[in-house]
N, C-alpha and C positions, 0 to 999 in steps of 0.2 A: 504494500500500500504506500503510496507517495505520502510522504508526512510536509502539511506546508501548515505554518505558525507564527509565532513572531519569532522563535528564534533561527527560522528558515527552510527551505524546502529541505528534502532529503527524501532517498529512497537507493533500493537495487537497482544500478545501472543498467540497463539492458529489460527491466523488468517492470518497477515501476519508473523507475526515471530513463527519459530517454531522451534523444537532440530536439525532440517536437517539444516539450515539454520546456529545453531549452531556449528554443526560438521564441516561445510565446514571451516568458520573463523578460528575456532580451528585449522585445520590442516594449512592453511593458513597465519595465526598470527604464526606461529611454522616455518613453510616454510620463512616466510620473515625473522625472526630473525635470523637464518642457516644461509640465506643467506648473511650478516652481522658479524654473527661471526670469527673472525680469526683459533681460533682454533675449529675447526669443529668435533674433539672430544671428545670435552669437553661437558658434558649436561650441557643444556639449564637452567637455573633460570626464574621463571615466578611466580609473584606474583597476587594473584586474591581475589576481593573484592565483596561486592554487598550492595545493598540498601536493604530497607522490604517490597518490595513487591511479591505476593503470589508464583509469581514466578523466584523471583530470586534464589532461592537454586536452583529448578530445572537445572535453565539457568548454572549456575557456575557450576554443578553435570557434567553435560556435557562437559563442558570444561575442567575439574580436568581429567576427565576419559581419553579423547581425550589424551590431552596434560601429563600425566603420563605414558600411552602405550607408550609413543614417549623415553621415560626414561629422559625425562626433571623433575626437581625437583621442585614440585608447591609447595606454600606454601601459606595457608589457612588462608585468616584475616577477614573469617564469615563474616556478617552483619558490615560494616564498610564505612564512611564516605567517598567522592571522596578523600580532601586532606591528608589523611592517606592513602589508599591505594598508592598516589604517590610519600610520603613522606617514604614511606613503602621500594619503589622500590629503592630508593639510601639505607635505611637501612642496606636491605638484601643484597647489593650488586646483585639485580638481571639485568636479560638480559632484561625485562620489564615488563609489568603490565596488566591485564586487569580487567576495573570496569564493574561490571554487573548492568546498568541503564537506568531509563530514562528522568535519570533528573526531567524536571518539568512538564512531559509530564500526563493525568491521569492516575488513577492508574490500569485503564485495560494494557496499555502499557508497554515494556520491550525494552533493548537494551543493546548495551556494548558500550563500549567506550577502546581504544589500546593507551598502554603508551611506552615511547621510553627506554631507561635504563638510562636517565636523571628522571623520575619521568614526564615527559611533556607529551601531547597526542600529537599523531604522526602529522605534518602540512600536508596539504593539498597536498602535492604530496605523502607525505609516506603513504596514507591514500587512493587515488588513486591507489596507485600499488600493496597496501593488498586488495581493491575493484576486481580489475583486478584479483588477482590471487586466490580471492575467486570464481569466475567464471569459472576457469578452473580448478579448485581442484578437484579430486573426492570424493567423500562420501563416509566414513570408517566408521567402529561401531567397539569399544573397549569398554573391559570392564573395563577397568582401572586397573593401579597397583598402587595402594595406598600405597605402601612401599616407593613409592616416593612421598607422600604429610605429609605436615606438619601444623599444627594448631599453625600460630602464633596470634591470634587474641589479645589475651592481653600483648605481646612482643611491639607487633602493635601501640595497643593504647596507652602503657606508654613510649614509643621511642617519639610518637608525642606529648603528653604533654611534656614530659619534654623539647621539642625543642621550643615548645609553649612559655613556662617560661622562657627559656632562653632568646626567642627574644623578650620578653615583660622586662624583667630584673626585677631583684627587684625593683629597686630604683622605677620604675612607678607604678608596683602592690604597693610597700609602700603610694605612691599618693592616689591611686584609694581606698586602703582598711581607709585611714583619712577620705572621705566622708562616712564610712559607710554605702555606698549602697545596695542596694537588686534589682537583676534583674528577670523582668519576661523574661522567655525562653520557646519558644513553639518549638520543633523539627517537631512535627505533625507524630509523630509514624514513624518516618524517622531512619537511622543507627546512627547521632548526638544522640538518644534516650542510647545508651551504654559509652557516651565520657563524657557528660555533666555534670553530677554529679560528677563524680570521675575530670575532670578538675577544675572546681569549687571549690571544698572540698581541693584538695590542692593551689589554690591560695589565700584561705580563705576566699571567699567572699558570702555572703549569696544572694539562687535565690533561684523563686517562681517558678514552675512549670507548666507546661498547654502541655494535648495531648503527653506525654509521654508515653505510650504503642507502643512499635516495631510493625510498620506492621498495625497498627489503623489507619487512613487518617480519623480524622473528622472534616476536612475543607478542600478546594482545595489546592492537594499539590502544585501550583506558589502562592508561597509566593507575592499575589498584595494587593493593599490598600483594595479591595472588602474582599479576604480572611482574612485579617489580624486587620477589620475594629472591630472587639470586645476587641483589646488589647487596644482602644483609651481610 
């Protein structure tokens, strides 16, 4: 059963969710943000992310495509974490966000999740009237113009560390690097699998690794005491 809520669509790819189901959000999520903007000539900004599962390219392909016909300017941050993708969206200055996920759901599942032009997901009534007006959308197929999409994926990530380091400040990372720690970090083949290293390396703290391969799931991706009971 396709689950759509305030905290976002989701379902079995191929099963309940599928690119038609795609398309409609797409023109949808497009249609509601229109309807919000002041100047209505101005194209649209929409930044999009996704998690590693098998089919998240696909899911965001469709959406890039959708939403580029429209001659809104997407901007591409690949395989990337929820809080960058919405950290992304004040970056760019865009009109809003969508993550292509499903959270903690398993890995046969897929969904998105709609971000507001604050970087937040839409509350529960903005969420209701993109449900609603996904219902009476109809189904378009574009090919996409990719003249309007842009690959920020490493803009992305170094925007967000360094906001990281700033809100952590020196003075504390000086703290934390006197005990000389070493952390172990499991992502579990998750988007964290592109950020981790390169955050780490410049706060100069040494970590251990585990289940770092993008798009590898070799434990349950909900992080519970069951899955997580080999770090003890």
């Amino acid at each position: 059963m396709l689950i759509e809520s305030h905290t976002g669509i989701r379902g079995i790819f191929g099963k309940d969710l599928d690119l038609s189901v795609v398309r409609k959000y797409a023109l949808a999520f497009y249609n509601f943000l229109k309807e919000k903007q002041e100047d209505k000539e101005r194209p649209l900004t929409i930044v999009i992310g996704s998690d590693t599962r098998n089919s998240s390219e696909e899911i965001k392909r469709e959406f890039i495509k959708t939403l580029s016909s429209l001659n809104s300017k997407v901007l591409d941050l690949g395989y990337n974490t929820t809080p960058i993708v919405q950290h992304a969206v004040k970056t760019f200055s865009a009109d809003g966000g969508i993550i292509v996920t499903a959270s903690h759901n398993p890995k046969e599942y897929n969904g998105f999740k709609f971000l507001s032009n604050e970087g937040s997901q839409l509350i529960k009534e903005e969420m209701k009237e993109l449900i609603t007006l996904s219902k009476t959308t109809e189904e378009k197929f574009f090919q996409g113009d990719f003249r309007n999409v842009k690959n920020v994926h490493k803009e992305a990530i170094d925007s967000y560390i360094d906001f990281l380091i700033n809100f952590i400040g020196q003075e504390s990372i000086k703290k934390i690097k006197e005990f000389n720690p070493t952390f172990l970090l499991d992502p579990n083949g998750g988007a964290a699998c592109f950020v981790i290293k390169k955050l780490f390396k410049k706060l100069g703290i040494k970590i251990l690794l585990k289940n770092n391969n993008p798009g590898i799931f070799n434990r349950e991706i909900e992080p519970n005491e069951s899955s997580l009971n080999y770090l003890k």
